[in-house]
PyMOL Python script that loads the backbone (N, CA, C, O; Angstrom):
from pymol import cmd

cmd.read_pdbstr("""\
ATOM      1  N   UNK A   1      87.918  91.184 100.602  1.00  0.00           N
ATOM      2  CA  UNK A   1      87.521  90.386  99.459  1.00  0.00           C
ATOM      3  C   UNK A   1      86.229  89.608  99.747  1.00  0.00           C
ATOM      4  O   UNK A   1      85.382  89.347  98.892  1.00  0.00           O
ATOM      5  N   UNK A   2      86.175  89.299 100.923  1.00  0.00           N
ATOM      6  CA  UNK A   2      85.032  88.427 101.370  1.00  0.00           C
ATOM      7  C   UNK A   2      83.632  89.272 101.807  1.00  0.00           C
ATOM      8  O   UNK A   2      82.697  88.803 102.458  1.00  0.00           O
ATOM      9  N   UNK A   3      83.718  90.333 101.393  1.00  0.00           N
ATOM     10  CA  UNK A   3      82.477  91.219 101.606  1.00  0.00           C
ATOM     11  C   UNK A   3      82.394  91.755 100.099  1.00  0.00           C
ATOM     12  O   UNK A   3      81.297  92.114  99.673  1.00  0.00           O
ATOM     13  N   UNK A   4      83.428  91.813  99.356  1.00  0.00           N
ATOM     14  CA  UNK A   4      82.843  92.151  97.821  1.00  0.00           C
ATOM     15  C   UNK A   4      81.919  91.150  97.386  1.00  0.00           C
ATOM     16  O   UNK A   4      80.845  91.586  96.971  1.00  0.00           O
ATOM     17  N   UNK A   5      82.086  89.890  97.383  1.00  0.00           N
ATOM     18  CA  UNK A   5      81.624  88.532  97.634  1.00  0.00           C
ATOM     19  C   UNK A   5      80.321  88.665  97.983  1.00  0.00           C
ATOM     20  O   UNK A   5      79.425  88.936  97.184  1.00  0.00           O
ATOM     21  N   UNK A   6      80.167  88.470  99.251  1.00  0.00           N
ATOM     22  CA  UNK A   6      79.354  88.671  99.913  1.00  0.00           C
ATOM     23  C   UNK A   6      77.832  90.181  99.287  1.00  0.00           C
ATOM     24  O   UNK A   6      76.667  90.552  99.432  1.00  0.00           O
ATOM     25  N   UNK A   7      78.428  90.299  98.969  1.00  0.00           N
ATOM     26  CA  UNK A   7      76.930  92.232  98.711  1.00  0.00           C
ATOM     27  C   UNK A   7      77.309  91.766  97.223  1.00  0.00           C
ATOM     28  O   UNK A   7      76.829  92.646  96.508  1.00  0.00           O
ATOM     29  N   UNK A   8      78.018  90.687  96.298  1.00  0.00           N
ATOM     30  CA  UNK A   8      77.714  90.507  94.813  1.00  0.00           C
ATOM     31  C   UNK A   8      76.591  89.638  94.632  1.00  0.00           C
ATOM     32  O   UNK A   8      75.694  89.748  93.795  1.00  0.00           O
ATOM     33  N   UNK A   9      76.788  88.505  95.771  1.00  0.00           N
ATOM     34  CA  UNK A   9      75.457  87.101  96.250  1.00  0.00           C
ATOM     35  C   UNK A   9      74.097  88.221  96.500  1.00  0.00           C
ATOM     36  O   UNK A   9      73.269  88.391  95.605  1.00  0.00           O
ATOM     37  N   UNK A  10      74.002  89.000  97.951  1.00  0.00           N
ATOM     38  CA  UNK A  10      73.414  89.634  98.119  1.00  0.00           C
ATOM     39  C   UNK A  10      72.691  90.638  96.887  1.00  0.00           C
ATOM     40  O   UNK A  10      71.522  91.017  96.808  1.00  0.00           O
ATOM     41  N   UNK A  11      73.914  90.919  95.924  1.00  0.00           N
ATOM     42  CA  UNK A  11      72.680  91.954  95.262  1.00  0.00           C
ATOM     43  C   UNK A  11      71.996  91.439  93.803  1.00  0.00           C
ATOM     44  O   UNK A  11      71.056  92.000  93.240  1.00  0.00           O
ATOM     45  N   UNK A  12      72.795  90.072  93.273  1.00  0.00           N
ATOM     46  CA  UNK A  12      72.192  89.102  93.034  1.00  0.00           C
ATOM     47  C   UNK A  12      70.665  88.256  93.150  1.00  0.00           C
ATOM     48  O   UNK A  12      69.874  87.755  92.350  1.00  0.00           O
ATOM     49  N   UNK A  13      70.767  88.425  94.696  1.00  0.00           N
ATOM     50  CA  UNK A  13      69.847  87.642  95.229  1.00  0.00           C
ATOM     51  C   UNK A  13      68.169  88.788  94.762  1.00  0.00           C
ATOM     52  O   UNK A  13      67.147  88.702  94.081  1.00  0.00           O
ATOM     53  N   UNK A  14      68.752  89.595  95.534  1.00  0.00           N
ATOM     54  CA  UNK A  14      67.435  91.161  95.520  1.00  0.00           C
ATOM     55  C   UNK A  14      66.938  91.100  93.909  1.00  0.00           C
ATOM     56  O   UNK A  14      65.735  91.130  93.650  1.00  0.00           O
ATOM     57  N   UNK A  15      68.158  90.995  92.638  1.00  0.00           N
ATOM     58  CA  UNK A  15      67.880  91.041  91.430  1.00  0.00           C
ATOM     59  C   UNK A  15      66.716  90.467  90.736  1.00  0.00           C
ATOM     60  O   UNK A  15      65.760  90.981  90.155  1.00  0.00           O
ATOM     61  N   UNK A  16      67.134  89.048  91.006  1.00  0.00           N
ATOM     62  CA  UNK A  16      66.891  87.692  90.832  1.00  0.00           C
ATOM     63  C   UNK A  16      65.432  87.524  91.390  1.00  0.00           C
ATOM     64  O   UNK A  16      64.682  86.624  91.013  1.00  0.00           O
ATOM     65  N   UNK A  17      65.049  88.620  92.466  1.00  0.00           N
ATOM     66  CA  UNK A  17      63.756  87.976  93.300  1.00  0.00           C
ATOM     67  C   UNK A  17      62.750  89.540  92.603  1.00  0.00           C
ATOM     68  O   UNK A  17      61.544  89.767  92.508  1.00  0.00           O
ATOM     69  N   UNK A  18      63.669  90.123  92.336  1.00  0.00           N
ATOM     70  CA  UNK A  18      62.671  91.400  91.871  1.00  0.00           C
ATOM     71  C   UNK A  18      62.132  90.875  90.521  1.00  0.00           C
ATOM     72  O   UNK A  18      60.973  90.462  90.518  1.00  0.00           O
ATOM     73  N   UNK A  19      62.884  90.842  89.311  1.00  0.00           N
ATOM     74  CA  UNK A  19      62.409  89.864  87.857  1.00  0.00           C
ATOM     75  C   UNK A  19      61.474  89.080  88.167  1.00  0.00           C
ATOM     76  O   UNK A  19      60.466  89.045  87.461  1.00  0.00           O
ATOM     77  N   UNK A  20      61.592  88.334  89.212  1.00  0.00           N
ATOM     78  CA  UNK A  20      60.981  86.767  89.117  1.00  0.00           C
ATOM     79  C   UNK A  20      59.635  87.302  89.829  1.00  0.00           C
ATOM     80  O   UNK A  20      58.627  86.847  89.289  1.00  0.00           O
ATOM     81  N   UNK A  21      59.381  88.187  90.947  1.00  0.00           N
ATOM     82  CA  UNK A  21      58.314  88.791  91.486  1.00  0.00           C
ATOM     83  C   UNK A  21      57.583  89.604  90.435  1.00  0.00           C
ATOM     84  O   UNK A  21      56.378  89.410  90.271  1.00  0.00           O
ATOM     85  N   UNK A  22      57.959  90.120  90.021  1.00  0.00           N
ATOM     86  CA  UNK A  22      57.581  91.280  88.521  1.00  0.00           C
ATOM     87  C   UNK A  22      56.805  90.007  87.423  1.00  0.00           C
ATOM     88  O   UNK A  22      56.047  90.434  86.552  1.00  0.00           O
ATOM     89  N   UNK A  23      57.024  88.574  87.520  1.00  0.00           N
ATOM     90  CA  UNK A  23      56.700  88.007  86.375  1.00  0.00           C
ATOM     91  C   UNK A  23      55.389  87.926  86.833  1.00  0.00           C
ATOM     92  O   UNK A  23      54.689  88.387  85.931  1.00  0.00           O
ATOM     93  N   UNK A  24      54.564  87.514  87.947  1.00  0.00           N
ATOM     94  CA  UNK A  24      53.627  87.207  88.351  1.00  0.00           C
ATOM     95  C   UNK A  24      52.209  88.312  88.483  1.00  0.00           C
ATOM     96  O   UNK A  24      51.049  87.930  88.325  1.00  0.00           O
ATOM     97  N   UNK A  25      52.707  90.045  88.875  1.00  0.00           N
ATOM     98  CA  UNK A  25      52.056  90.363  89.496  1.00  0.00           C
ATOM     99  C   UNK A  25      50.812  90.853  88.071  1.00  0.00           C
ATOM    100  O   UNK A  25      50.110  91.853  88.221  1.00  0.00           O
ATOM    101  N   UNK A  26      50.747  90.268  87.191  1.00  0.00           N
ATOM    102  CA  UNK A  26      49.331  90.389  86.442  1.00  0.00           C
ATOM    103  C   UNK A  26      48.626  89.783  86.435  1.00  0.00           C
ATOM    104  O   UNK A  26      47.670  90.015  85.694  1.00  0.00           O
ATOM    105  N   UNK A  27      48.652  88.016  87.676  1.00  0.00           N
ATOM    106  CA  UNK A  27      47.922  87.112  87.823  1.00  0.00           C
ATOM    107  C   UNK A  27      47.324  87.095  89.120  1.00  0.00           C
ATOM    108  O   UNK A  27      46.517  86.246  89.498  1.00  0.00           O
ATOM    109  N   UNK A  28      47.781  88.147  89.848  1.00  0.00           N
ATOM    110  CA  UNK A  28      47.430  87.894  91.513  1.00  0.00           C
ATOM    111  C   UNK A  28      46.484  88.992  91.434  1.00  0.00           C
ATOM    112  O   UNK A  28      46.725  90.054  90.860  1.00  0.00           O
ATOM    113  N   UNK A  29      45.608  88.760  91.914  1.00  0.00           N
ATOM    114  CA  UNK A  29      44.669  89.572  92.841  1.00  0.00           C
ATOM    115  C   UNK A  29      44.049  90.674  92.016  1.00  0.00           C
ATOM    116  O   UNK A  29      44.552  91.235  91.042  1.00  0.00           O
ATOM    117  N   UNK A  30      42.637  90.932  92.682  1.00  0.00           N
ATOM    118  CA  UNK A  30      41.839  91.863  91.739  1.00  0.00           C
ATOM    119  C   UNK A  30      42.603  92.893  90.911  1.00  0.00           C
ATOM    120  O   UNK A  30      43.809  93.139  90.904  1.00  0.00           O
ATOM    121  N   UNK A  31      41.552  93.462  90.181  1.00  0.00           N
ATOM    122  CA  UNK A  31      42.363  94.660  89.823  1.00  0.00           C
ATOM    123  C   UNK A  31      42.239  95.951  90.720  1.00  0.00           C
ATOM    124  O   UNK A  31      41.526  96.131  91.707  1.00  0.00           O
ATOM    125  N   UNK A  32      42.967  96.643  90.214  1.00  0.00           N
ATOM    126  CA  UNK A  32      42.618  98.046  91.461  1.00  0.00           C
ATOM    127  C   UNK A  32      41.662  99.115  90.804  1.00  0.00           C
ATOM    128  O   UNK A  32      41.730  99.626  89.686  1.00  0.00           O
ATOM    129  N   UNK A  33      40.778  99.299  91.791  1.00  0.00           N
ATOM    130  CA  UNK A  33      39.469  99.815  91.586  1.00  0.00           C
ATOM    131  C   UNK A  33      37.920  99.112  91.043  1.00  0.00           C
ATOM    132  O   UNK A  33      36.793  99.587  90.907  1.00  0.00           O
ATOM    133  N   UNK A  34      38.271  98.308  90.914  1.00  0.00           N
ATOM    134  CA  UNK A  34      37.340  96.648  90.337  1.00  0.00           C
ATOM    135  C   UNK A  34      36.390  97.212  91.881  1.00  0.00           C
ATOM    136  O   UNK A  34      36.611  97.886  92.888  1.00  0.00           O
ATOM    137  N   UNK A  35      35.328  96.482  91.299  1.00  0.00           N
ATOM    138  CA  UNK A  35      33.819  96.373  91.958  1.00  0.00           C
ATOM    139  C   UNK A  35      33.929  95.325  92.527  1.00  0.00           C
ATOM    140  O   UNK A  35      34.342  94.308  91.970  1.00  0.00           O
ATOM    141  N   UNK A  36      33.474  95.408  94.095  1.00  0.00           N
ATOM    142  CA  UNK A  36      33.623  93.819  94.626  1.00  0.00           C
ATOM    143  C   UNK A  36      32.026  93.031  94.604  1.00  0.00           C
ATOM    144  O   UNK A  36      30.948  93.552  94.890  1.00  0.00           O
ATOM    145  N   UNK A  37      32.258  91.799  94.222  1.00  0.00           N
ATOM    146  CA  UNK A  37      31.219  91.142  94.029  1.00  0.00           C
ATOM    147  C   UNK A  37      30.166  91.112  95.452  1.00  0.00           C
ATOM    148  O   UNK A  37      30.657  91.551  96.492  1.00  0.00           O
ATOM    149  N   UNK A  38      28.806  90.621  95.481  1.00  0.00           N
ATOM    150  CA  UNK A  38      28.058  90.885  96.446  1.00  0.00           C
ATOM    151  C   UNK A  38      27.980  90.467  97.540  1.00  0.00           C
ATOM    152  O   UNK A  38      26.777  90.255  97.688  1.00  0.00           O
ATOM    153  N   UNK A  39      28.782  90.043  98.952  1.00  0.00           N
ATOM    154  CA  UNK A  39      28.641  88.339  99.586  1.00  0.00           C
ATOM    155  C   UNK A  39      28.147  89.674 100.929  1.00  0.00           C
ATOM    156  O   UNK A  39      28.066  90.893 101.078  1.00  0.00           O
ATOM    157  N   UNK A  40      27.958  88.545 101.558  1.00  0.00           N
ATOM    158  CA  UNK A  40      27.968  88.513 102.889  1.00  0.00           C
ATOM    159  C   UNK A  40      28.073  87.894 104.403  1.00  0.00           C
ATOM    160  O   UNK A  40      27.089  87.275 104.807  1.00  0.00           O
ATOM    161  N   UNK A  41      29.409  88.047 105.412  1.00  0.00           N
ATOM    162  CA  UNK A  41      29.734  87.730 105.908  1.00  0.00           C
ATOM    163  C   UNK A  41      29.361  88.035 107.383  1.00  0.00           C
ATOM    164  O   UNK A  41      28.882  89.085 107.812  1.00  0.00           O
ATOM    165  N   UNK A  42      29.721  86.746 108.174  1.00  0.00           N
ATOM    166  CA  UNK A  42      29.219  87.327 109.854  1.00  0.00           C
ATOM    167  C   UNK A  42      30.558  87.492 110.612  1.00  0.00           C
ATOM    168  O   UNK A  42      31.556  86.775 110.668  1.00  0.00           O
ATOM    169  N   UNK A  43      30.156  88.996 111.325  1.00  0.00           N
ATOM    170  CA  UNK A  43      30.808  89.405 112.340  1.00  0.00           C
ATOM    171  C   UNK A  43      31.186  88.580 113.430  1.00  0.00           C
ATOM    172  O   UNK A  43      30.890  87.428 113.748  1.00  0.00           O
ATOM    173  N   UNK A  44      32.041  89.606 114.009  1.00  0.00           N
ATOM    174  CA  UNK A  44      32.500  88.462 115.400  1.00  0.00           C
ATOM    175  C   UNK A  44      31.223  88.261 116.781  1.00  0.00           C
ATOM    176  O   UNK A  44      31.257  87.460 117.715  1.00  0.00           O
ATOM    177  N   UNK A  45      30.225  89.257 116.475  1.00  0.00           N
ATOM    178  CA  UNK A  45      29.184  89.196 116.867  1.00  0.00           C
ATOM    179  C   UNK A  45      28.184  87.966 116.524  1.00  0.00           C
ATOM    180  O   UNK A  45      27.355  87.451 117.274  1.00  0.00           O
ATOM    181  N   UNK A  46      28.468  87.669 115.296  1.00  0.00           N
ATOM    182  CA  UNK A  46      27.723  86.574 114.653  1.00  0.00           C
ATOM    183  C   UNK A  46      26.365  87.323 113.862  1.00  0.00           C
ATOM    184  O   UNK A  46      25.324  86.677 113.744  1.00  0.00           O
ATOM    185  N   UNK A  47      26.482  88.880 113.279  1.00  0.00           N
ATOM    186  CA  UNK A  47      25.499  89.391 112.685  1.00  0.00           C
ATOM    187  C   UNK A  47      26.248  89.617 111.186  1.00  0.00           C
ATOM    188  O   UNK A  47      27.374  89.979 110.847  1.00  0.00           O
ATOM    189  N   UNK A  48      24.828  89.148 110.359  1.00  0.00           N
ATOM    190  CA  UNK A  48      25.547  89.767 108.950  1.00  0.00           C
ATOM    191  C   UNK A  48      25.812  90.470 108.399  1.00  0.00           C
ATOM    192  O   UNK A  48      24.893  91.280 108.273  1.00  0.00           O
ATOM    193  N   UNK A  49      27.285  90.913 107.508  1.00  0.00           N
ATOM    194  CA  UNK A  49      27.755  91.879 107.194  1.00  0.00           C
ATOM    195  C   UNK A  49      27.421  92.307 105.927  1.00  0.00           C
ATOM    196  O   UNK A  49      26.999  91.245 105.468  1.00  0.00           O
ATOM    197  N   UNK A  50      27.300  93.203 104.939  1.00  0.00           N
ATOM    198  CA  UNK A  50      27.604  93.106 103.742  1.00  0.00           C
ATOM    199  C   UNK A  50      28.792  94.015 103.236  1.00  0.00           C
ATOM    200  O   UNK A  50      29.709  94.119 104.049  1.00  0.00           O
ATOM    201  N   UNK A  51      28.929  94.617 102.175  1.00  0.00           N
ATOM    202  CA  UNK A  51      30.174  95.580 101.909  1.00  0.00           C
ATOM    203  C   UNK A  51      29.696  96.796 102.281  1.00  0.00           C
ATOM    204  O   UNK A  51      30.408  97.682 102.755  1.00  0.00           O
ATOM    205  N   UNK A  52      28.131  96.914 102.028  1.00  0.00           N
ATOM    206  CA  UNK A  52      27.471  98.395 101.899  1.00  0.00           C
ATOM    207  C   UNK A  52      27.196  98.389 103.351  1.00  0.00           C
ATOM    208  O   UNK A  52      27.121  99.567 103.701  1.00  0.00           O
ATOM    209  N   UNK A  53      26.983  97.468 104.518  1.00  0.00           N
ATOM    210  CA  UNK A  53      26.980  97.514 105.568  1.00  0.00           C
ATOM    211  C   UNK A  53      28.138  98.728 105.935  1.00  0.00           C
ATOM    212  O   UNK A  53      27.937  99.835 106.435  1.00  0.00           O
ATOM    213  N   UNK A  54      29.791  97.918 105.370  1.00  0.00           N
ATOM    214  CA  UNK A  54      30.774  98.170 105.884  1.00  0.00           C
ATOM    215  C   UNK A  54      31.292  99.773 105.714  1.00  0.00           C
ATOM    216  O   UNK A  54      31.795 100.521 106.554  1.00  0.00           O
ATOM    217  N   UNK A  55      30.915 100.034 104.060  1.00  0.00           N
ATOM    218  CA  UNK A  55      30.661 101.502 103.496  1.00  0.00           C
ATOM    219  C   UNK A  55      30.231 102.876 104.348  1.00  0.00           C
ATOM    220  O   UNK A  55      30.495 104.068 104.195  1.00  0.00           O
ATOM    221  N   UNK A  56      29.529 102.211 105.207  1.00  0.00           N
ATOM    222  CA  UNK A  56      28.906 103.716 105.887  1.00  0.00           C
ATOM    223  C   UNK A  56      28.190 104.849 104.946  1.00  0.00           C
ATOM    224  O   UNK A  56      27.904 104.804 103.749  1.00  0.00           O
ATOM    225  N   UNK A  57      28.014 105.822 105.865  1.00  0.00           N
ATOM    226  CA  UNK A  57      27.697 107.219 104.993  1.00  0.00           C
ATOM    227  C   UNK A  57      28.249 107.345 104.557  1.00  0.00           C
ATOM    228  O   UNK A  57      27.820 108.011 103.616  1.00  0.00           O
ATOM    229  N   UNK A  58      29.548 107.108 104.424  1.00  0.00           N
ATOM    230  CA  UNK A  58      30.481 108.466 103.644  1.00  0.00           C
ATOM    231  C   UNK A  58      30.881 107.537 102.324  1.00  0.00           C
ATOM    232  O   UNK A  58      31.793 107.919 101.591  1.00  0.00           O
ATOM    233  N   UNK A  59      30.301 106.537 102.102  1.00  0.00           N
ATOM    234  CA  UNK A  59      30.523 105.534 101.061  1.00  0.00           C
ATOM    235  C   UNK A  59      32.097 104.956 100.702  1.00  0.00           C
ATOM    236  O   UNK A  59      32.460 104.515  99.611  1.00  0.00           O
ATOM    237  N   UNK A  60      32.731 105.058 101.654  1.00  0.00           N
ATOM    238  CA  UNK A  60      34.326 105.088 101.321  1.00  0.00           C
ATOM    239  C   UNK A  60      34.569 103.941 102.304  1.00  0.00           C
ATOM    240  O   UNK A  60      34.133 103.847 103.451  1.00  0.00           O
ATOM    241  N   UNK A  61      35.376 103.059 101.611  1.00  0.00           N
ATOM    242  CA  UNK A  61      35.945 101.566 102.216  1.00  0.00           C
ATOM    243  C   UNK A  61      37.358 100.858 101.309  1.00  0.00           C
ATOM    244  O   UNK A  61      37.574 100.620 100.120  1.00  0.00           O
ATOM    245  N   UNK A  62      38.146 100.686 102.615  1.00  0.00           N
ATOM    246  CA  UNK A  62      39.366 100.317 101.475  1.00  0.00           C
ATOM    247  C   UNK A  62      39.733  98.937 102.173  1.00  0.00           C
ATOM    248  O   UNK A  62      40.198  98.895 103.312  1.00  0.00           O
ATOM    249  N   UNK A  63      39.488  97.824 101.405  1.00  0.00           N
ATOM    250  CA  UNK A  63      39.954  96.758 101.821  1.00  0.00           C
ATOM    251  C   UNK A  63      41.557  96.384 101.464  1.00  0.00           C
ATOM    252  O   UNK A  63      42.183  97.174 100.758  1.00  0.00           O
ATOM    253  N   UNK A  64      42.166  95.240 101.935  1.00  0.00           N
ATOM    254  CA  UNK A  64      43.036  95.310 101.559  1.00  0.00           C
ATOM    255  C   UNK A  64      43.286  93.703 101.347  1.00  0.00           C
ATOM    256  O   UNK A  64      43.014  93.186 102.430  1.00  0.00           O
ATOM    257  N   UNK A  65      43.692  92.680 100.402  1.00  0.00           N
ATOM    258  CA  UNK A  65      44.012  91.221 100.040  1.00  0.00           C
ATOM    259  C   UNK A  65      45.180  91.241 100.324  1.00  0.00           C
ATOM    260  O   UNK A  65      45.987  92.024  99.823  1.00  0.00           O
ATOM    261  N   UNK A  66      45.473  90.279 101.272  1.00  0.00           N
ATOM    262  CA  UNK A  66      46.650  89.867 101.497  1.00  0.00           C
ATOM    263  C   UNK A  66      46.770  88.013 101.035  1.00  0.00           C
ATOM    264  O   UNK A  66      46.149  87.002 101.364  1.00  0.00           O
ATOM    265  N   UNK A  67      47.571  88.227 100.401  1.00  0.00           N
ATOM    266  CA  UNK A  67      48.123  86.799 100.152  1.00  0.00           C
ATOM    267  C   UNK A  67      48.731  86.249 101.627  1.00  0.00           C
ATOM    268  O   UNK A  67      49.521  86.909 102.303  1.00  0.00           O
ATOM    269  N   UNK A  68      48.309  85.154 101.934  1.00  0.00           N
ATOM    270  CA  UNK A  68      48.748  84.680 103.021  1.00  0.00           C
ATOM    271  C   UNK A  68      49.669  83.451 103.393  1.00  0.00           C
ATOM    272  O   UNK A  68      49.480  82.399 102.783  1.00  0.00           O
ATOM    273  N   UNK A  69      50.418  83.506 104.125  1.00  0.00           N
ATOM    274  CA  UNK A  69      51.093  81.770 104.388  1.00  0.00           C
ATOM    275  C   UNK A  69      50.033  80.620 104.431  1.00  0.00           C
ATOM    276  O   UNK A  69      48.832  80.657 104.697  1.00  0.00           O
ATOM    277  N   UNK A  70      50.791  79.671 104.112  1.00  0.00           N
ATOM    278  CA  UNK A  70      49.615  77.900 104.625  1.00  0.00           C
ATOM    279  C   UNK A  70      50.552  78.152 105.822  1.00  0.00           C
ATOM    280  O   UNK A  70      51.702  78.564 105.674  1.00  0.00           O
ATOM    281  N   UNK A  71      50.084  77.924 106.823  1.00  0.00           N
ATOM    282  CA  UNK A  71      50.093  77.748 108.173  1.00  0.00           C
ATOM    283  C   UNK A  71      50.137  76.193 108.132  1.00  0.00           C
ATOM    284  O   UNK A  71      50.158  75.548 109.180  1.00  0.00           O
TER     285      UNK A  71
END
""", "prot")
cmd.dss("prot")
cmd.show_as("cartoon", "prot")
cmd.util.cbc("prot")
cmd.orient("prot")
């Protein structure tokens, strides 16, 4: 009885966090395939980067945004 219990909380919980995750994801983060704006950043070298730096020949670059913890 105490494990029917138990995986009803549990699948509850998964439910509850999938809806509530699903409400948000049209406010977070670029869109996919969006043009990234122009910046440029320094390496761990301390030389500047740009995107088209990062591009290479073969023009292909896949970044990836991660939402992160506050530390």
């Amino acid at each position: 009885m105490k494990i029917k219990k138990f995986l009803l909380v549990v699948a509850a919980l998964l439910l509850t966090g999938a809806v509530l995750g699903d409400e948000n994801k049209e406010t977070w983060g670029p869109d996919i395939g969006s043009d990234l704006p122009d910046l440029a950043v320094k390496d761990t070298e301390g030389k500047d980067r740009t995107v088209d730096d990062l591009r290479g020949e073969n023009k292909g670059l896949l970044i990836f945004f991660i939402k992160s913890s506050d530390w």
